[in-house]
C-alpha positions in Angstrom: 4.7 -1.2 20.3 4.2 0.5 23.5 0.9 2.7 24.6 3.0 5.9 24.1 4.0 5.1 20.7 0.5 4.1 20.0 -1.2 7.0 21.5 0.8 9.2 19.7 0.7 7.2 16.1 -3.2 8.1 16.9 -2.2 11.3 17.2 -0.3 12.5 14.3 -1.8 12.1 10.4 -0.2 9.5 8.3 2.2 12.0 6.1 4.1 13.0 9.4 4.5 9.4 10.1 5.8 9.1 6.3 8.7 11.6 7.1 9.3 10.2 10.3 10.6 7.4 9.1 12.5 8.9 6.4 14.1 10.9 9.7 14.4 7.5 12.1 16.2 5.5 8.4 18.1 8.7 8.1 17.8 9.1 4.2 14.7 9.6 1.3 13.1 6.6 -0.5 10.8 4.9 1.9 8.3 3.7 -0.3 6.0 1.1 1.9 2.9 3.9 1.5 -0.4 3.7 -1.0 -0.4 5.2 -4.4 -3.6 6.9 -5.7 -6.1 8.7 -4.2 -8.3 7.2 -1.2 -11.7 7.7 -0.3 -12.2 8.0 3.6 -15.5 7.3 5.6 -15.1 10.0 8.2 -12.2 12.4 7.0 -12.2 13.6 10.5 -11.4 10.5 12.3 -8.2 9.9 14.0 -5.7 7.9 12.1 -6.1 4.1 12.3 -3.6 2.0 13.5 -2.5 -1.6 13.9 -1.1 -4.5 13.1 -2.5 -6.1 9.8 -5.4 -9.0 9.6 -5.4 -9.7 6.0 -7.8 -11.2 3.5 -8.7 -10.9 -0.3 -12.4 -11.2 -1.5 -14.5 -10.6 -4.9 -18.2 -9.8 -6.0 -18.4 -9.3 -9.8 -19.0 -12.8 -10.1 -20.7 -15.9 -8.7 -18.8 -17.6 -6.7 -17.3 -21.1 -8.4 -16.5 -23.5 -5.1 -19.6 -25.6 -3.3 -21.8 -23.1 -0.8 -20.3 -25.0 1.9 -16.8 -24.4 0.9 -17.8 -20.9 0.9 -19.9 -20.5 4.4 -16.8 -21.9 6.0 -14.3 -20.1 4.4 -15.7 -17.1 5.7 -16.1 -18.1 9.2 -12.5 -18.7 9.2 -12.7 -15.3 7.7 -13.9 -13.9 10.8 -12.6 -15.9 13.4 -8.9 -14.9 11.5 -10.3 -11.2 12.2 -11.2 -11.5 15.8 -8.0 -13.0 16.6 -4.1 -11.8 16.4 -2.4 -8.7 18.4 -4.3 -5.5 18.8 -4.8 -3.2 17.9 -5.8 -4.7 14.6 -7.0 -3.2 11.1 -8.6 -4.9 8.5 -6.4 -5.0 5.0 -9.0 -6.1 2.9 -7.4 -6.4 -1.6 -10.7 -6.4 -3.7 -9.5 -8.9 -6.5 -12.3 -7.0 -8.5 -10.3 -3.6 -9.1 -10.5 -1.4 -11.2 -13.8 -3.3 -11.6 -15.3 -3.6 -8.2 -18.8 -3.7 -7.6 -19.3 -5.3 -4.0 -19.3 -3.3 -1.1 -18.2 -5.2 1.6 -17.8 -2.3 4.3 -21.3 -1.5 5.4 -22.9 -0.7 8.8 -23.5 -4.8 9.3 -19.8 -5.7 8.4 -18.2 -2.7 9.8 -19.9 -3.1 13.3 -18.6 -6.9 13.4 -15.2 -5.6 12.9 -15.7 -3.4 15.1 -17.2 -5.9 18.0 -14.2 -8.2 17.1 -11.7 -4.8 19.0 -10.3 -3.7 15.2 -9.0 -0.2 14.8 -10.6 0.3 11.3 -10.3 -1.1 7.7 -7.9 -0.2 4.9 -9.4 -1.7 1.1 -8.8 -1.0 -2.3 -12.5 -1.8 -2.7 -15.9 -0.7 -2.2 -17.7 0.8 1.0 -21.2 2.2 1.5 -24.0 3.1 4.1 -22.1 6.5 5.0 -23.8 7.7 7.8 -24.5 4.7 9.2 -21.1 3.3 10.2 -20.2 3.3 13.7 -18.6 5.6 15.3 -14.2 5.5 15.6 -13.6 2.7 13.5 -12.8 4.1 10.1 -12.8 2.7 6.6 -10.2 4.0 4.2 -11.6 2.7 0.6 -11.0 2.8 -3.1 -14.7 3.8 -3.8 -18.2 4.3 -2.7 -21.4 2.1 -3.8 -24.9 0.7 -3.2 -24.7 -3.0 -3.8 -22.7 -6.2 -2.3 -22.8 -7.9 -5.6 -21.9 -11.4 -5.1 -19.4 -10.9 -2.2 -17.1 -13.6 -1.2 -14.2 -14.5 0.7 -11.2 -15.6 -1.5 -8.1 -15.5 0.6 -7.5 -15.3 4.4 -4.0 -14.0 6.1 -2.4 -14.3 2.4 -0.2 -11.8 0.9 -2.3 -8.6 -0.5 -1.6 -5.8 -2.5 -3.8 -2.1 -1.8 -3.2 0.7 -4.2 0.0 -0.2 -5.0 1.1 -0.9 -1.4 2.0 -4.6 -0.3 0.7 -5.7 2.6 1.5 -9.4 4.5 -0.7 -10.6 7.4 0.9 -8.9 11.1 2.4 -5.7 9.4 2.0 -2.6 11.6 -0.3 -0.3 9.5 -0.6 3.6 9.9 -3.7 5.2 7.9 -6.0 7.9 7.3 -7.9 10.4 5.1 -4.5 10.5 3.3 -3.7 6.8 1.8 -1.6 4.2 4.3 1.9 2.9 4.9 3.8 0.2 6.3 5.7 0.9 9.1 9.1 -1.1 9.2 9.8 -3.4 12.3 13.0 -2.1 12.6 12.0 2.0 13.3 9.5 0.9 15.5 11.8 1.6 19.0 13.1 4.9 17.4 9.8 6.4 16.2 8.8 8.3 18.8 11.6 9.8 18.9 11.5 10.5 15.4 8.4 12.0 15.3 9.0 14.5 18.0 12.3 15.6 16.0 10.5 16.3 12.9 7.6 18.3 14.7 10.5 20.4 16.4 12.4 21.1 13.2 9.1 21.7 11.0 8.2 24.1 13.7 11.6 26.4 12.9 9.7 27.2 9.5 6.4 26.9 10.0 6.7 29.7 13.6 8.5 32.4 11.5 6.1 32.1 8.5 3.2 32.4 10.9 4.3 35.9 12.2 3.6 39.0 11.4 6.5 40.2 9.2 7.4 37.4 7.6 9.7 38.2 4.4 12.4 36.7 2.5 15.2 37.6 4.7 13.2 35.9 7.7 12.4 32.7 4.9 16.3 32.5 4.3 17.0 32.6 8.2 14.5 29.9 9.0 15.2 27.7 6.8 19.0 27.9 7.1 17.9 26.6 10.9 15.3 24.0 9.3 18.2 22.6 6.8 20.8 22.9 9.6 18.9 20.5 12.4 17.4 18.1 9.1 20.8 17.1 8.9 
């Protein structure tokens, strides 16, 4: 992925990047996107983007294994976040849901991720300290909470699964206020293209409606054009 793709993948919100690639496949049915509704720390922010560092973790309960087992798991944890491409987001599956409790994206953990040169955080699970998070690295979450519970690393660069979206370690990951997707290796060298092509053709409907005037003989004209160029 190139810095123009990238710094305009930044620019756009993730349901233009969702038709994009319905454009760049040339058909309907990409499905590689999040189910459900999504909870985002700064609904403002930019959209987050980057290639996948992926982990699984629980709270509800104790944690079984020795302390030690644990204590290093999640430095490996960590050190698997501050390495890999960038930009990087966190992909975080809460094994807890529809049951979590433990929320793992605070100001401490959010400003490590951060440090470590990570885009943001997509998780099913739990965030908290709103307010508090620093700035441009934004968490897209499955719910909001006081407590950590008893928070522990499970999983690190596994397979995970994120309202209904799959995830694997190094996918390239579009996300914001909206939900997430996958974006498939193989549009990546045509999606900027892509994108400009849908902005254009949206703009043959969305120009006419905006004007002064607009009626249903100027709706049947504009969208004979917009139907016309989709094809």
């Amino acid at each position: 992925m190139d810095d123009t793709l990238l710094s305009l993948l930044r620019q756009v919100d993730t349901p233009t990047v969702c038709n994009a690639i319905e454009v760049a496949q040339g058909k309907r049915g990409f499905d590689a996107f999040t189910r459900g509704t999504v909870l985002a720390s700064d609904p403002g922010a930019p959209a987050m983007v980057g290639y996948a560092r992926t982990a699984r973790i629980a709270a509800v309960h104790p944690p079984e294994e020795p302390a030690d087992v644990i204590k290093a798991r999640r430095m490996d944890y960590y050190r698997h976040m501050a390495s890999g491409p960038r930009p990087g987001v966190a992909v975080v599956e809460d094994m807890d849901v529809p049951n979590a409790i433990g929320a793992y994206w605070g100001e401490i953990n959010t400003t490590i991720h951060k440090g470590f040169g990570l885009s943001g955080a997509l998780t099913n699970g739990v965030m908290r300290d709103l307010g508090d998070l620093p700035e441009a690295f934004p968490v897209v979450a499955g719910s909001i909470g006081p407590s950590h519970g008893f928070v522990h690393v499970r999983e690190i660069a596994t397979p995970v699964t994120v309202f209904g979206m799959a995830v694997s370690d190094g996918d390239l990951i579009h996300a914001d206020r909206h939900g997430a997707l996958v974006i498939p290796s193989e549009v990546v060298p045509v999606l900027e293209a892509a994108i400009h092509k849908l902005l254009e053709t949206e703009k043959l409907v969305l120009d006419p409606a905006r004007r002064e005037g607009f009626d249903f003989d100027a709706f049947e004209t504009a969208w004979a054009a917009f139907e016309k160029a989709r094809t």
